[in-house]
C-alpha positions in Angstrom: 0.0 0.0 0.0 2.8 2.4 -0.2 1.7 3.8 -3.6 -1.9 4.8 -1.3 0.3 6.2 0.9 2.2 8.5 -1.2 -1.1 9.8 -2.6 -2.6 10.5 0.9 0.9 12.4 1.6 1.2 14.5 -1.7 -2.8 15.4 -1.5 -2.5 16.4 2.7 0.6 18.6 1.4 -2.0 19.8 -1.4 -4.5 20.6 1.0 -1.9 22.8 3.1 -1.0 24.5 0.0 -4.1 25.2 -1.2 -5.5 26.8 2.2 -2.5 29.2 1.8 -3.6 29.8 -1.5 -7.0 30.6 -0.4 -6.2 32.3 2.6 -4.6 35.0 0.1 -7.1 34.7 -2.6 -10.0 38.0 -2.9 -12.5 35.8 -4.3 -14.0 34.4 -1.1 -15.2 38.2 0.1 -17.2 37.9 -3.2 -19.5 34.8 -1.3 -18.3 33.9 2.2 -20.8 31.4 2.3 -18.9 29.2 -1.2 -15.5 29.9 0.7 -16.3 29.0 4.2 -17.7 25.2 2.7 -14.1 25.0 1.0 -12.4 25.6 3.8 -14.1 22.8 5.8 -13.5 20.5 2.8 -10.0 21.6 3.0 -9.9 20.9 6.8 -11.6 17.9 6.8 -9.5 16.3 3.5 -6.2 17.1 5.3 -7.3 15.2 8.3 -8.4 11.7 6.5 -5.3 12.4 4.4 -3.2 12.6 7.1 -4.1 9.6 9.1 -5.0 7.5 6.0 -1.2 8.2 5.5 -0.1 5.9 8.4 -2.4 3.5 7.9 -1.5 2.9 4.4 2.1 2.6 5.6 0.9 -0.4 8.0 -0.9 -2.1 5.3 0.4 -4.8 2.6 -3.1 -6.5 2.0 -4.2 -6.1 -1.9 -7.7 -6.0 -3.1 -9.1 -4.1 -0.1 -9.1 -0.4 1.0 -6.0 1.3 3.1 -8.2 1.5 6.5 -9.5 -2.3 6.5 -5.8 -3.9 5.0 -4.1 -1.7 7.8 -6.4 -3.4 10.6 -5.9 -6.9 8.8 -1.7 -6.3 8.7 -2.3 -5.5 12.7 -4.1 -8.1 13.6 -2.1 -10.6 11.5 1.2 -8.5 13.4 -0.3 -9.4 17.1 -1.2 -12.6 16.2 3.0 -12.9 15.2 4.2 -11.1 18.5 2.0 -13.1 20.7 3.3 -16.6 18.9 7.0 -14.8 19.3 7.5 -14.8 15.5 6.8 -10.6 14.6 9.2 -9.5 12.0 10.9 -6.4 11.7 8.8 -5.4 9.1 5.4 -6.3 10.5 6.5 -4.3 13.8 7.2 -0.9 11.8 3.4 -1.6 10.3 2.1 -2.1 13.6 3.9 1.3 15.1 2.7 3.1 12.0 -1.4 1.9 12.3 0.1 3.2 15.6 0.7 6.3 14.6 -2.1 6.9 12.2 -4.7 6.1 15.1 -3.4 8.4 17.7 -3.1 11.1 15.4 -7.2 10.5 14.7 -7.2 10.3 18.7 -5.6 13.6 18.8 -7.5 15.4 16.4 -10.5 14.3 17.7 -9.8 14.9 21.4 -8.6 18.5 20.3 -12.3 19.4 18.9 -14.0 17.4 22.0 -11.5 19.6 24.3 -11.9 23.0 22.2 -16.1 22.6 22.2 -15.8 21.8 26.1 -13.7 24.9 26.5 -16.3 27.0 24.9 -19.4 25.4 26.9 -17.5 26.3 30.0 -16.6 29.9 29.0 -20.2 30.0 27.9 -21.5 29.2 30.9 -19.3 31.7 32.9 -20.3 34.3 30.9 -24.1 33.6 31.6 -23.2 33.7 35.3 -22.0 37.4 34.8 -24.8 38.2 32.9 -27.1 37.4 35.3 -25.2 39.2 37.4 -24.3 42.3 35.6 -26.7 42.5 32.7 -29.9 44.1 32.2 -32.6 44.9 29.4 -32.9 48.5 27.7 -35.7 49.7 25.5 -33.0 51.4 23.0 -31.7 47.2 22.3 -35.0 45.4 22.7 -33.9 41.7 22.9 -30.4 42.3 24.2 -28.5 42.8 27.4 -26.9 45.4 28.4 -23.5 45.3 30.2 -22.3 49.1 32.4 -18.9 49.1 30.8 -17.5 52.1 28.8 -15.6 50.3 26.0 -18.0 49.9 23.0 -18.6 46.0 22.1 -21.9 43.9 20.9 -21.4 40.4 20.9 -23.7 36.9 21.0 -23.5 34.2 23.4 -24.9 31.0 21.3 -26.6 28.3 22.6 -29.8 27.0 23.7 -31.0 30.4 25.5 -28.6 32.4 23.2 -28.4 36.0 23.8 -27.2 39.8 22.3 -24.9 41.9 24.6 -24.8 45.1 24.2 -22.3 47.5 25.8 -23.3 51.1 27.6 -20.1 52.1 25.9 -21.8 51.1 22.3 -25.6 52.7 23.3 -24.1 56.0 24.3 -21.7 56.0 20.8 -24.1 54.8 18.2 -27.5 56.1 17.0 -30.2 53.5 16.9 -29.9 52.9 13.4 -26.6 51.9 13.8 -27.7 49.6 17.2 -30.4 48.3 15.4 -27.3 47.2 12.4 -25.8 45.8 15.4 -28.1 44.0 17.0 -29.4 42.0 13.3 -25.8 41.0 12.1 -25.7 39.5 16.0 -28.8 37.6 15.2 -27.4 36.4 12.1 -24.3 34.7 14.2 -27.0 33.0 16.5 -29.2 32.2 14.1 -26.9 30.4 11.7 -24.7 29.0 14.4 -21.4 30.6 13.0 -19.7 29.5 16.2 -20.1 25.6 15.1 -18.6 26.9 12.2 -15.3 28.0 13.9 -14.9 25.9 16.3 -12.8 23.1 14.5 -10.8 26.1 13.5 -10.0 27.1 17.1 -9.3 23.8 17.9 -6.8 23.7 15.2 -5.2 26.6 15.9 -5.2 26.0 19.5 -3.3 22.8 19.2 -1.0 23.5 16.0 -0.6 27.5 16.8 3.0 27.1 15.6 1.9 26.3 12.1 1.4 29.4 9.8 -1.6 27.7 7.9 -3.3 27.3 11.3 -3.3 31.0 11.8 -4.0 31.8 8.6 -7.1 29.6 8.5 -8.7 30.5 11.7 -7.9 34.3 10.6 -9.7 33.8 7.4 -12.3 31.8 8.2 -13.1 34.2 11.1 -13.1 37.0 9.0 -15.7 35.5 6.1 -18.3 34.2 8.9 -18.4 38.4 9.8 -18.8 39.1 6.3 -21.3 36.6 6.4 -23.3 38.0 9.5 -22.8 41.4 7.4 -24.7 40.0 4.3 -27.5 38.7 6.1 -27.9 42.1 8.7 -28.1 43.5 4.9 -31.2 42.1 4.3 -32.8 43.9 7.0 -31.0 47.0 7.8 -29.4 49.5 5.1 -25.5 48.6 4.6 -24.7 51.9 5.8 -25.7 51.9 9.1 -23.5 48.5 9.8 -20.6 50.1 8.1 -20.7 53.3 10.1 -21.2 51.2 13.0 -18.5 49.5 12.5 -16.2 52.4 11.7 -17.3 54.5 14.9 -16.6 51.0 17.0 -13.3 50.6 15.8 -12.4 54.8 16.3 -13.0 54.3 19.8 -11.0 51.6 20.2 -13.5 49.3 20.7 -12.7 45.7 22.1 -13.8 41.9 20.5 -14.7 39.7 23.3 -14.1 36.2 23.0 -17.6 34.9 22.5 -17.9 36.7 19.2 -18.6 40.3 18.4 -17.8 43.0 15.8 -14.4 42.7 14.6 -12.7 46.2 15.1 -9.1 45.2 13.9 -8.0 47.7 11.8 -7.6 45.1 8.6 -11.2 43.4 9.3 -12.8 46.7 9.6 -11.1 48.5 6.4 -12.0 45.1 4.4 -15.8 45.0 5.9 -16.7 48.4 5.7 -15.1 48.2 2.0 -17.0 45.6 1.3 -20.5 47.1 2.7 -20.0 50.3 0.7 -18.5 49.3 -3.0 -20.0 45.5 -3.0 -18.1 43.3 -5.8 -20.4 41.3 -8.0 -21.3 38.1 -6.6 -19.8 35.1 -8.1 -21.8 32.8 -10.8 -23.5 30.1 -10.5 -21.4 28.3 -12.4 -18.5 29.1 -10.2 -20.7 28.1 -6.7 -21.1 25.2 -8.4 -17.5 24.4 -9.2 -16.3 25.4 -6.0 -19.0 23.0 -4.5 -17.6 20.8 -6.7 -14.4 21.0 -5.3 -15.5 21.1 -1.7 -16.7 17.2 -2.8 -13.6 15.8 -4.4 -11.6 17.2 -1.7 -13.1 15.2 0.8 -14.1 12.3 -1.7 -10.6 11.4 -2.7 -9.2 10.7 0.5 -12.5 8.5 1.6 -12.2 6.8 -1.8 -8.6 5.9 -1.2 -9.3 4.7 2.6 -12.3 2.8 1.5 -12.0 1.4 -1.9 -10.5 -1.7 -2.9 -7.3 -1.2 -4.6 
Protein backbone atom coordinates (compact mmCIF):
# COMPACT_ATOMS: atom_id res chain seq x y z
CA UNK A 1 0.00 0.00 0.00
CA UNK A 2 2.82 2.36 -0.23
CA UNK A 3 1.71 3.83 -3.65
CA UNK A 4 -1.94 4.78 -1.25
CA UNK A 5 0.32 6.17 0.85
CA UNK A 6 2.16 8.48 -1.21
CA UNK A 7 -1.14 9.77 -2.59
CA UNK A 8 -2.65 10.55 0.90
CA UNK A 9 0.88 12.44 1.60
CA UNK A 10 1.17 14.49 -1.66
CA UNK A 11 -2.76 15.40 -1.46
CA UNK A 12 -2.49 16.40 2.74
CA UNK A 13 0.58 18.64 1.35
CA UNK A 14 -1.98 19.76 -1.43
CA UNK A 15 -4.48 20.64 0.97
CA UNK A 16 -1.93 22.75 3.10
CA UNK A 17 -1.01 24.48 0.02
CA UNK A 18 -4.13 25.22 -1.21
CA UNK A 19 -5.47 26.80 2.19
CA UNK A 20 -2.55 29.21 1.78
CA UNK A 21 -3.60 29.80 -1.46
CA UNK A 22 -7.03 30.58 -0.39
CA UNK A 23 -6.25 32.29 2.61
CA UNK A 24 -4.57 35.00 0.09
CA UNK A 25 -7.06 34.75 -2.60
CA UNK A 26 -10.03 37.96 -2.87
CA UNK A 27 -12.52 35.79 -4.29
CA UNK A 28 -14.03 34.42 -1.12
CA UNK A 29 -15.21 38.15 0.05
CA UNK A 30 -17.21 37.88 -3.17
CA UNK A 31 -19.51 34.82 -1.35
CA UNK A 32 -18.29 33.86 2.18
CA UNK A 33 -20.80 31.37 2.31
CA UNK A 34 -18.93 29.23 -1.21
CA UNK A 35 -15.46 29.93 0.70
CA UNK A 36 -16.26 28.98 4.19
CA UNK A 37 -17.73 25.23 2.70
CA UNK A 38 -14.14 24.99 0.96
CA UNK A 39 -12.42 25.62 3.83
CA UNK A 40 -14.07 22.81 5.79
CA UNK A 41 -13.55 20.49 2.82
CA UNK A 42 -10.01 21.57 2.98
CA UNK A 43 -9.89 20.88 6.84
CA UNK A 44 -11.61 17.85 6.80
CA UNK A 45 -9.46 16.25 3.46
CA UNK A 46 -6.16 17.13 5.27
CA UNK A 47 -7.31 15.18 8.28
CA UNK A 48 -8.43 11.72 6.52
CA UNK A 49 -5.32 12.38 4.39
CA UNK A 50 -3.21 12.63 7.07
CA UNK A 51 -4.09 9.65 9.12
CA UNK A 52 -4.96 7.48 5.99
CA UNK A 53 -1.20 8.21 5.51
CA UNK A 54 -0.10 5.91 8.40
CA UNK A 55 -2.42 3.49 7.92
CA UNK A 56 -1.51 2.88 4.39
CA UNK A 57 2.12 2.56 5.62
CA UNK A 58 0.94 -0.36 8.04
CA UNK A 59 -0.89 -2.10 5.30
CA UNK A 60 0.36 -4.84 2.64
CA UNK A 61 -3.09 -6.53 2.00
CA UNK A 62 -4.16 -6.15 -1.88
CA UNK A 63 -7.69 -6.01 -3.12
CA UNK A 64 -9.10 -4.12 -0.09
CA UNK A 65 -9.07 -0.42 0.98
CA UNK A 66 -6.03 1.26 3.06
CA UNK A 67 -8.19 1.45 6.52
CA UNK A 68 -9.46 -2.26 6.55
CA UNK A 69 -5.79 -3.87 5.02
CA UNK A 70 -4.07 -1.70 7.79
CA UNK A 71 -6.39 -3.39 10.64
CA UNK A 72 -5.93 -6.86 8.77
CA UNK A 73 -1.73 -6.34 8.70
CA UNK A 74 -2.26 -5.46 12.74
CA UNK A 75 -4.12 -8.13 13.60
CA UNK A 76 -2.07 -10.62 11.49
CA UNK A 77 1.20 -8.50 13.43
CA UNK A 78 -0.30 -9.39 17.08
CA UNK A 79 -1.17 -12.60 16.17
CA UNK A 80 3.05 -12.89 15.16
CA UNK A 81 4.17 -11.10 18.55
CA UNK A 82 1.96 -13.12 20.72
CA UNK A 83 3.32 -16.57 18.93
CA UNK A 84 6.96 -14.76 19.35
CA UNK A 85 7.51 -14.83 15.51
CA UNK A 86 6.84 -10.61 14.61
CA UNK A 87 9.22 -9.53 12.04
CA UNK A 88 10.92 -6.35 11.70
CA UNK A 89 8.79 -5.43 9.07
CA UNK A 90 5.39 -6.27 10.47
CA UNK A 91 6.52 -4.28 13.81
CA UNK A 92 7.18 -0.93 11.81
CA UNK A 93 3.43 -1.61 10.26
CA UNK A 94 2.12 -2.11 13.65
CA UNK A 95 3.92 1.30 15.14
CA UNK A 96 2.67 3.14 11.98
CA UNK A 97 -1.42 1.94 12.32
CA UNK A 98 0.14 3.18 15.65
CA UNK A 99 0.67 6.33 14.56
CA UNK A 100 -2.13 6.90 12.24
CA UNK A 101 -4.69 6.08 15.08
CA UNK A 102 -3.37 8.44 17.67
CA UNK A 103 -3.10 11.11 15.43
CA UNK A 104 -7.18 10.48 14.74
CA UNK A 105 -7.19 10.30 18.65
CA UNK A 106 -5.63 13.57 18.84
CA UNK A 107 -7.53 15.41 16.36
CA UNK A 108 -10.53 14.31 17.71
CA UNK A 109 -9.75 14.95 21.35
CA UNK A 110 -8.59 18.55 20.32
CA UNK A 111 -12.32 19.35 18.89
CA UNK A 112 -14.05 17.44 22.03
CA UNK A 113 -11.46 19.61 24.28
CA UNK A 114 -11.94 23.04 22.25
CA UNK A 115 -16.11 22.58 22.24
CA UNK A 116 -15.80 21.83 26.12
CA UNK A 117 -13.74 24.90 26.49
CA UNK A 118 -16.31 26.97 24.93
CA UNK A 119 -19.43 25.42 26.89
CA UNK A 120 -17.45 26.26 30.00
CA UNK A 121 -16.60 29.92 28.95
CA UNK A 122 -20.19 30.01 27.92
CA UNK A 123 -21.46 29.17 30.93
CA UNK A 124 -19.31 31.70 32.93
CA UNK A 125 -20.31 34.28 30.92
CA UNK A 126 -24.07 33.55 31.57
CA UNK A 127 -23.20 33.67 35.28
CA UNK A 128 -22.01 37.37 34.85
CA UNK A 129 -24.76 38.20 32.88
CA UNK A 130 -27.11 37.40 35.27
CA UNK A 131 -25.15 39.20 37.36
CA UNK A 132 -24.25 42.26 35.64
CA UNK A 133 -26.73 42.45 32.69
CA UNK A 134 -29.95 44.06 32.16
CA UNK A 135 -32.58 44.90 29.39
CA UNK A 136 -32.93 48.53 27.66
CA UNK A 137 -35.71 49.73 25.51
CA UNK A 138 -32.97 51.41 22.98
CA UNK A 139 -31.70 47.19 22.35
CA UNK A 140 -35.03 45.44 22.69
CA UNK A 141 -33.95 41.65 22.95
CA UNK A 142 -30.40 42.29 24.20
CA UNK A 143 -28.50 42.84 27.42
CA UNK A 144 -26.91 45.42 28.36
CA UNK A 145 -23.50 45.29 30.23
CA UNK A 146 -22.35 49.09 32.41
CA UNK A 147 -18.89 49.12 30.83
CA UNK A 148 -17.45 52.07 28.84
CA UNK A 149 -15.62 50.29 25.98
CA UNK A 150 -17.96 49.89 23.02
CA UNK A 151 -18.59 46.01 22.06
CA UNK A 152 -21.86 43.93 20.87
CA UNK A 153 -21.42 40.37 20.91
CA UNK A 154 -23.73 36.92 20.99
CA UNK A 155 -23.47 34.20 23.39
CA UNK A 156 -24.87 31.01 21.27
CA UNK A 157 -26.62 28.33 22.60
CA UNK A 158 -29.84 26.96 23.74
CA UNK A 159 -31.03 30.37 25.50
CA UNK A 160 -28.55 32.42 23.18
CA UNK A 161 -28.37 36.00 23.80
CA UNK A 162 -27.16 39.76 22.35
CA UNK A 163 -24.85 41.90 24.64
CA UNK A 164 -24.76 45.06 24.21
CA UNK A 165 -22.28 47.54 25.81
CA UNK A 166 -23.27 51.15 27.61
CA UNK A 167 -20.14 52.12 25.92
CA UNK A 168 -21.80 51.11 22.30
CA UNK A 169 -25.61 52.68 23.34
CA UNK A 170 -24.08 55.97 24.33
CA UNK A 171 -21.66 56.00 20.83
CA UNK A 172 -24.07 54.83 18.19
CA UNK A 173 -27.53 56.12 17.03
CA UNK A 174 -30.22 53.46 16.93
CA UNK A 175 -29.87 52.85 13.43
CA UNK A 176 -26.59 51.92 13.81
CA UNK A 177 -27.74 49.65 17.20
CA UNK A 178 -30.38 48.26 15.43
CA UNK A 179 -27.26 47.20 12.35
CA UNK A 180 -25.77 45.79 15.40
CA UNK A 181 -28.14 44.00 16.97
CA UNK A 182 -29.36 41.99 13.31
CA UNK A 183 -25.80 41.02 12.15
CA UNK A 184 -25.73 39.52 15.96
CA UNK A 185 -28.83 37.65 15.23
CA UNK A 186 -27.42 36.43 12.05
CA UNK A 187 -24.35 34.72 14.17
CA UNK A 188 -26.96 32.96 16.54
CA UNK A 189 -29.16 32.22 14.05
CA UNK A 190 -26.91 30.42 11.70
CA UNK A 191 -24.71 28.95 14.44
CA UNK A 192 -21.45 30.61 13.02
CA UNK A 193 -19.75 29.52 16.24
CA UNK A 194 -20.11 25.61 15.08
CA UNK A 195 -18.56 26.89 12.19
CA UNK A 196 -15.26 27.96 13.87
CA UNK A 197 -14.94 25.88 16.32
CA UNK A 198 -12.78 23.13 14.54
CA UNK A 199 -10.77 26.15 13.52
CA UNK A 200 -10.04 27.07 17.08
CA UNK A 201 -9.34 23.82 17.91
CA UNK A 202 -6.83 23.70 15.17
CA UNK A 203 -5.24 26.56 15.90
CA UNK A 204 -5.22 25.96 19.46
CA UNK A 205 -3.30 22.81 19.21
CA UNK A 206 -1.01 23.53 15.95
CA UNK A 207 -0.63 27.51 16.80
CA UNK A 208 3.03 27.08 15.58
CA UNK A 209 1.86 26.29 12.07
CA UNK A 210 1.36 29.43 9.78
CA UNK A 211 -1.63 27.74 7.95
CA UNK A 212 -3.26 27.26 11.26
CA UNK A 213 -3.32 30.96 11.79
CA UNK A 214 -3.96 31.83 8.61
CA UNK A 215 -7.05 29.61 8.51
CA UNK A 216 -8.70 30.47 11.70
CA UNK A 217 -7.94 34.35 10.56
CA UNK A 218 -9.67 33.81 7.37
CA UNK A 219 -12.32 31.81 8.20
CA UNK A 220 -13.08 34.16 11.12
CA UNK A 221 -13.11 37.03 9.01
CA UNK A 222 -15.67 35.45 6.14
CA UNK A 223 -18.30 34.16 8.92
CA UNK A 224 -18.43 38.40 9.76
CA UNK A 225 -18.83 39.10 6.28
CA UNK A 226 -21.31 36.63 6.39
CA UNK A 227 -23.32 38.00 9.48
CA UNK A 228 -22.82 41.38 7.37
CA UNK A 229 -24.69 40.03 4.34
CA UNK A 230 -27.52 38.68 6.09
CA UNK A 231 -27.89 42.14 8.69
CA UNK A 232 -28.14 43.49 4.86
CA UNK A 233 -31.23 42.11 4.31
CA UNK A 234 -32.83 43.91 7.01
CA UNK A 235 -31.01 46.97 7.76
CA UNK A 236 -29.37 49.48 5.09
CA UNK A 237 -25.49 48.59 4.58
CA UNK A 238 -24.66 51.92 5.81
CA UNK A 239 -25.67 51.86 9.08
CA UNK A 240 -23.46 48.51 9.82
CA UNK A 241 -20.56 50.06 8.10
CA UNK A 242 -20.71 53.33 10.11
CA UNK A 243 -21.22 51.20 13.01
CA UNK A 244 -18.50 49.50 12.52
CA UNK A 245 -16.25 52.45 11.73
CA UNK A 246 -17.33 54.51 14.93
CA UNK A 247 -16.64 50.96 16.98
CA UNK A 248 -13.28 50.64 15.78
CA UNK A 249 -12.35 54.83 16.25
CA UNK A 250 -13.01 54.28 19.78
CA UNK A 251 -11.00 51.63 20.18
CA UNK A 252 -13.47 49.27 20.67
CA UNK A 253 -12.70 45.74 22.05
CA UNK A 254 -13.82 41.88 20.52
CA UNK A 255 -14.71 39.70 23.27
CA UNK A 256 -14.08 36.19 23.01
CA UNK A 257 -17.56 34.91 22.50
CA UNK A 258 -17.94 36.72 19.16
CA UNK A 259 -18.56 40.32 18.44
CA UNK A 260 -17.85 43.00 15.80
CA UNK A 261 -14.35 42.70 14.64
CA UNK A 262 -12.65 46.24 15.05
CA UNK A 263 -9.11 45.24 13.89
CA UNK A 264 -7.97 47.73 11.81
CA UNK A 265 -7.59 45.11 8.57
CA UNK A 266 -11.22 43.42 9.33
CA UNK A 267 -12.80 46.73 9.57
CA UNK A 268 -11.14 48.46 6.36
CA UNK A 269 -12.03 45.09 4.38
CA UNK A 270 -15.75 45.03 5.92
CA UNK A 271 -16.71 48.41 5.72
CA UNK A 272 -15.15 48.20 2.01
CA UNK A 273 -16.98 45.57 1.25
CA UNK A 274 -20.48 47.13 2.69
CA UNK A 275 -19.95 50.25 0.72
CA UNK A 276 -18.49 49.28 -2.98
CA UNK A 277 -19.95 45.49 -3.01
CA UNK A 278 -18.06 43.33 -5.80
CA UNK A 279 -20.42 41.27 -8.01
CA UNK A 280 -21.30 38.11 -6.60
CA UNK A 281 -19.79 35.07 -8.09
CA UNK A 282 -21.80 32.84 -10.83
CA UNK A 283 -23.54 30.13 -10.50
CA UNK A 284 -21.42 28.29 -12.41
CA UNK A 285 -18.52 29.09 -10.21
CA UNK A 286 -20.72 28.08 -6.71
CA UNK A 287 -21.08 25.20 -8.38
CA UNK A 288 -17.50 24.43 -9.18
CA UNK A 289 -16.35 25.44 -5.99
CA UNK A 290 -18.99 22.98 -4.49
CA UNK A 291 -17.64 20.77 -6.72
CA UNK A 292 -14.39 20.95 -5.32
CA UNK A 293 -15.46 21.13 -1.71
CA UNK A 294 -16.65 17.15 -2.77
CA UNK A 295 -13.64 15.80 -4.36
CA UNK A 296 -11.55 17.23 -1.69
CA UNK A 297 -13.08 15.24 0.80
CA UNK A 298 -14.15 12.27 -1.68
CA UNK A 299 -10.56 11.41 -2.69
CA UNK A 300 -9.18 10.67 0.50
CA UNK A 301 -12.47 8.46 1.64
CA UNK A 302 -12.24 6.83 -1.77
CA UNK A 303 -8.64 5.90 -1.24
CA UNK A 304 -9.27 4.72 2.63
CA UNK A 305 -12.27 2.84 1.48
CA UNK A 306 -12.04 1.41 -1.95
CA UNK A 307 -10.49 -1.75 -2.87
CA UNK A 308 -7.29 -1.16 -4.61
Amino acid sequence: MLAQSFVLCAFAAACVVAALALAAARWPRRSPAAAIVLWQALGLGWGLAAVGTLAGLASASRGSGVAGGAFTQAASAMHGALRGRLTGVAGLRLLALAAGLTLLGVLCWILLAAFAAVVRARRRQRELLTLLAHGDPKVPGALVVDHPAAAAYCVPGLKSTIVISAGALDLLDQAELAAVVAHERAHLRERHDLVLLPFTALLRAFRWTGVAREANAAVGLLVEMLADDRARRHRPALELATALLRVGAAGGVRPPTGALAVADGQVAARVSRLLRPAPRLSVMTLVLIGVAAVVIVAVPMAVLALPL
